[in-house]
C-alpha positions, 0 to 999 in steps of 0.5 A: 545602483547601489538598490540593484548591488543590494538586490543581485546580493541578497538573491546570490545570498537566498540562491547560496541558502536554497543550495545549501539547504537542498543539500541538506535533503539530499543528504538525508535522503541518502542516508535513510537509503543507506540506512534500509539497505545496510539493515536488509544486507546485514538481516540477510547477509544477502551479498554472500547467500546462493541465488535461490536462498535470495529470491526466496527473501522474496516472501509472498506477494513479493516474490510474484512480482519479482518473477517478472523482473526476472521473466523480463531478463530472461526474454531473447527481445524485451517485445518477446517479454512483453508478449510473455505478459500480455499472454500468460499461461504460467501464472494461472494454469489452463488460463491465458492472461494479460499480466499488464491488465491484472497487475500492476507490474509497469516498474518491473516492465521499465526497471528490466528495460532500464537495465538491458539498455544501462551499461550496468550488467558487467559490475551490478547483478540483475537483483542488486539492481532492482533492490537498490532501486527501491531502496533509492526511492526511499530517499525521493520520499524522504525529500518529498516529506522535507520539502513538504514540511519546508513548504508549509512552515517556511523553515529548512529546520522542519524539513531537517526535523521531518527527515530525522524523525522518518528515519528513527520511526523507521519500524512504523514509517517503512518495512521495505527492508524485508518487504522490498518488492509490495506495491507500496514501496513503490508507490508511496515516494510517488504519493509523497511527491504528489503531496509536496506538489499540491502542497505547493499549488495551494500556496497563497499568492503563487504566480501562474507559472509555478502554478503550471509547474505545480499541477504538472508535477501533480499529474506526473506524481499521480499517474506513477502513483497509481500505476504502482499500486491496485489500492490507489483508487482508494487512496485517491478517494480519501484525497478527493474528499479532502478537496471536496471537503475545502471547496464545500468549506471556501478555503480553495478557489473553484477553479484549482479544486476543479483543475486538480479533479482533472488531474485525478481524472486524467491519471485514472484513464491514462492507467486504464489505457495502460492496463488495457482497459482494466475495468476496476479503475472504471468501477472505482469509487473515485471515479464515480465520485469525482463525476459527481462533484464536477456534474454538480458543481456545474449546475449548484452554482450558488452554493456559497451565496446568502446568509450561513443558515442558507448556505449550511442548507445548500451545502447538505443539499449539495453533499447529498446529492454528490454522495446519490449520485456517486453511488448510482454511477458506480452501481450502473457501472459496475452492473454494466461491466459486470464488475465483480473484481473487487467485491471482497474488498467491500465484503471486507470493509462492511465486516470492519465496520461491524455491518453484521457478521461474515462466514466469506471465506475471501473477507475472512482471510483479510479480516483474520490477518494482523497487518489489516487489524486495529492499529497496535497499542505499542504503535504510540508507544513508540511514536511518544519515545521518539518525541513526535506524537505529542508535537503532532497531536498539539499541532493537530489540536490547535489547528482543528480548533483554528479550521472550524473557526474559519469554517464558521467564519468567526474570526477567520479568513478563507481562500475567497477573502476580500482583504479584510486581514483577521489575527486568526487565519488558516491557508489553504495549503496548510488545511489540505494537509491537516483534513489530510493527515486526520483522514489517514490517521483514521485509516491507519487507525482502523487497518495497520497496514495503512499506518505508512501512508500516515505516520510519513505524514505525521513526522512531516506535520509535526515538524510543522507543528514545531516549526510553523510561523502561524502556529507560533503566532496564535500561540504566542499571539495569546502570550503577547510576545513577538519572537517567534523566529527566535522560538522556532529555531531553538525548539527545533534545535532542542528537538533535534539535538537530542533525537540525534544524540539518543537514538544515533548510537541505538541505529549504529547498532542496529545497523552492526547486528549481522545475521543470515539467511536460514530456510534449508526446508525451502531451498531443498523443495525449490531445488528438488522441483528445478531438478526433478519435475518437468518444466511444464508442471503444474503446482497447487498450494498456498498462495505465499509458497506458489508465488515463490515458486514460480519465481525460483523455479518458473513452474506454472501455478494454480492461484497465486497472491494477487487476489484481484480477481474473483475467478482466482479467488474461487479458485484459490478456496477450491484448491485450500480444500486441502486443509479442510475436512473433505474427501479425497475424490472431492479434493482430487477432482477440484485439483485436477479441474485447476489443472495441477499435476503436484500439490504441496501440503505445509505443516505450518498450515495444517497444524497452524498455531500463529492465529487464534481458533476461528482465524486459522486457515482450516477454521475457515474453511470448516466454517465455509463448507459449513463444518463445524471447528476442531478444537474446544471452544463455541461453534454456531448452531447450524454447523455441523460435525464433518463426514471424513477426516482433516485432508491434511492429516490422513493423507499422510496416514498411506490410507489406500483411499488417498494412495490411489489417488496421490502418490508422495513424491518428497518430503522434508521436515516442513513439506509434503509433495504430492503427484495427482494420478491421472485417469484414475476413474473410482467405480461406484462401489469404490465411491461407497467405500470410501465415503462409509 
């Protein structure tokens, strides 16, 4: 009896703790949502500014995918508004497209339900509604990273440590503060979530229960994960190399590595049924690979049998014949679907990894962008500051060291040991988030825009690092000391601290600095085209600028940011024609062939100086239509000088040959509207003229 009185005690006292530290994640969650908020009302002081000075905050992409929470609302029935996106013929002119296809737009379909079904609209405008939703997912990922870090360190002080640290690297962890509606800011709690999932159906020792819960939660995190994000077949991709990598290497039992490629698997096809048969998902990499894995695992059944000289055989054996037969699937896949969606992005890649030279417009326009560049030098700088890198990178070090010696078998013990107990061992959960974070760290290193899904991760593994119970024990192990518990609290206490005390009075003033909204060259266009073009209109521009047009004013566009799609991108080069130095009947004719009826010119574009010479728009186009560059500096041999002038420019010279053609309509400091005259025929002569 009093054994039964201690047990009822001790659980009451483990449940009071659970509580309590629970708490402490919501808590910082919060705080971190409160904290990207107040910075994104005070940036902008968005609560006080008209509605279309807010929905141009909406920048690029942004703005695109906001339209359609907006469409949504503004639909008489929400299957009026789904019928709207499964048949659009605004976003593209002279296209009908399926919106729920081509983009992934599910969070914008179910927030626009959500809100016509909440008692909300009498006290929270449509708008607020939406960025405070985002805002709230800032703290789910800050939760999921706490108790991802509690998982593998079996500390609440590495969760607390986790989450602190998150929020101070805030310039490297998040941009959703000005950025609020990228697919990544919707996506990444979800993958957080995913992480802390498998972290969990990893653990040694779990029962079948939990394991149960764990993959379902795995599932659910996975489906919302990728039904957020056009990247996530990438993302996936790196994650089932990790898993591949562990099973190659005996650290995770067959049976979870081939459960969790069910779960990649089935969210792959779940999406695919939600895009309506979306052929991208199909023609992925992941899904190719992941085939493979499991059609080879199938028949190389002895693979981890025999001495290491004959199992480092069969292991290259089974590598490469996963990687031919990956490769194969998805060339007959997308040979067959004739896919060609997403051939840029590979052009892209080949380019980055310095596989030849490329003049692709496409590639190009990714390459030239600073957000797909190398990492920043000033990234570190940052990161040593705020006392996480050095944490991460010893963690990282000592925990490779420890993974090849398992993986050697000298002194080390797998998922498949046999109870022989060795001074040194790694769990399985603990190597999938170290192959993890140093996949993604190579991600973040070679393309910038990465670094979020990394440097969440490396505030999480530090804490780990600084916290963990076997990290502790292989260092002082070597000390021969024996008081680790006592070690990890005051190192955590001593990094949280003065984490806390440093950089608390620099957020408090961060957070006190008000500025306002300012684009008066913009709010005048949007409110020039609302009031005074048809509503049947049809725009051509830049990408960025479409985007929030159709969002402020709902005119039909002729490309827009979203460049998933090779017709569109063909497209898009046709319609920069008018940054390039070609005629005025060449650029005329591709306008009118994208159905346009205006065509805004951006001073900002035509006399751009944001990038270096060989990266500005019109350097790409010259180099594209084989032109040679304006400007001092070097050009390739085989290009040659351009016929006419810079489109751009003479247009606004009132020459007769770009008059009769194109008739200005408004003009401000930043931008030049111009109508399309219809039916206009050049005679031959005319023709002759022109071009002399």
């Amino acid at each position: 009896e009093a054994l039964c009185q201690r047990d009822k005690r001790a659980k009451s006292v483990l449940g009071t703790q659970g509580c309590l530290y629970s708490t402490v994640a919501v808590a910082l969650g919060l705080l971190s949502c409160i904290y990207v908020a107040t910075l994104h009302e005070n940036d902008l002081w968005f609560s006080n500014i008209k509605e279309v000075e807010r929905e141009i905050s909406f920048r690029t992409e942004c703005g695109l995918y906001y339209s359609y929470y907006k469409q949504m609302l503004r639909a008489p029935s929400i299957q009026e508004g789904l019928l709207q996106l499964i048949q659009d013929n605004v976003t593209e002119s002279k296209r009908t497209i399926n919106i729920l296809q081509r983009m992934n737009i599910y969070q914008e379909v179910f927030l626009s339900i959500l809100y016509r079904l909440l008692p909300v609209q009498e006290y929270l405008e449509p708008i607020y509604f939406y960025i405070y939703t985002v805002f709230a997912l800032q703290a789910v990922y800050v939760i999921a990273l706490y108790i991802t870090s509690w998982l593998l360190s079996d500390s609440w002080l590495a969760g607390a440590l986790a989450a602190v640290w998150y929020i101070i690297n805030r310039v490297d962890t998040t941009r959703v503060e000005f950025t609020i509606s990228l697919r990544e800011n919707w996506s990444l709690p979800f993958f957080a979530l995913q992480v802390a999932s498998i972290t969990y159906y990893l653990r040694p020792q779990l029962k079948p229960l939990p394991q149960k819960v764990a993959l379902w939660l795995t599932f659910l995190s996975t489906l919302w994960f990728c039904l957020t994000w056009q990247f996530n077949q990438f993302i996936l991709l790196i994650q089932a190399l990790v898993v591949f990598a562990l099973d190659c290497l005996d650290f995770i039992e067959p049976r979870k590595v081939t459960l969790l490629y069910l779960v990649q698997v089935c969210s792959l096809l779940l999406v695919w049924l939600l895009q309506f048969c979306n052929t991208m998902i199909l023609g992925s990499l992941a899904l190719s690979f992941i085939i493979s894995v499991l059609f080879v695992k199938h028949f190389q059944t002895k693979l981890k049998t025999g001495g290491l000289m004959v199992r480092m055989g069969k292991l290259c054996v089974h590598v490469l014949l996963v990687l031919v037969m990956t490769f194969t699937i998805n060339y007959l896949t997308k040979k067959v679907l004739q896919l060609s969606s997403d051939e840029h992005i590979y052009k892209f890649i080949k380019a980055k990894l310095g596989l030849g030279l490329t003049r692709d417009f496409d590639a190009k326009l990714y390459l030239c962008e600073e957000a797909f560049g190398l990492l920043p030098l000033d990234t570190f700088e940052r990161l040593t500051t705020t006392l996480v890198l050095y944490p991460y990178l010893c963690a990282l070090a000592i925990l490779l060291v420890v993974l090849v010696m398992c993986s050697s078998g000298s002194g080390c013990s797998g998922a498949q040991s046999e109870g022989v107990e060795h001074r040194i061992h790694m769990r399985p959960d603990v190597a999938y988030n170290l192959l993890h974070t140093v996949l993604f760290g190579l991600l973040a290193l070679s393309t910038m825009r990465m670094k979020y899904l990394w440097t969440g991760h490396m505030c999480m593994f530090a804490a780990y690092g600084v916290c963990g119970r076997e990290l502790w024990g292989i260092c002082l192990g070597a000390l021969r000391c024996n008081t680790q518990t006592k070690v990890q609290i005051i190192t955590c206490s001593v990094m949280i601290y003065p984490l806390c005390s440093e950089f608390w009075p620099k957020i408090k003033e961060e957070v006190s600095e008000l500025r306002e909204f300012y684009d008066p060259d913009t709010v005048e266009l949007m409110t020039w085209i609302s009031s005074k073009t048809p509503s049947t209109a049809v725009f051509a521009g830049s990408m960025q600028l479409l985007a929030g047009i159709k969002l402020c004013t709902g005119r039909a566009l002729t490309n827009h940011p979203h460049y998933e799609d090779r017709a569109l991108r063909e497209r898009t080069q046709q319609v920069y024609q008018i940054y390039a130095r070609r005629a005025p009947e060449d650029v005329h004719r591709a306008l009118r062939a994208a159905g346009a009826d205006y065509v805004i010119l951006e001073d900002s574009i035509c006399y751009e100086r944001r990038h270096g010479r060989g990266c500005r728009l019109r350097d790409l186009l010259d180099v594209a239509n084989g032109h040679i560059m304006d400007g001092p500096g070097e050009n390739d041999p085989d290009l040659i000088p351009a016929p006419h002038p810079r489109f751009c420019t003479e247009i606004k010279m009132d020459n007769p040959a770009y008059s009769r053609l194109f008739t200005r309509v408004f003009r401000n400091k930043t931008f030049h509207v111009y109508k399309l005259k219809k039916g206009k025929k050049l005679s031959a002569g005319a023709r002759v003229r022109t071009s002399t």
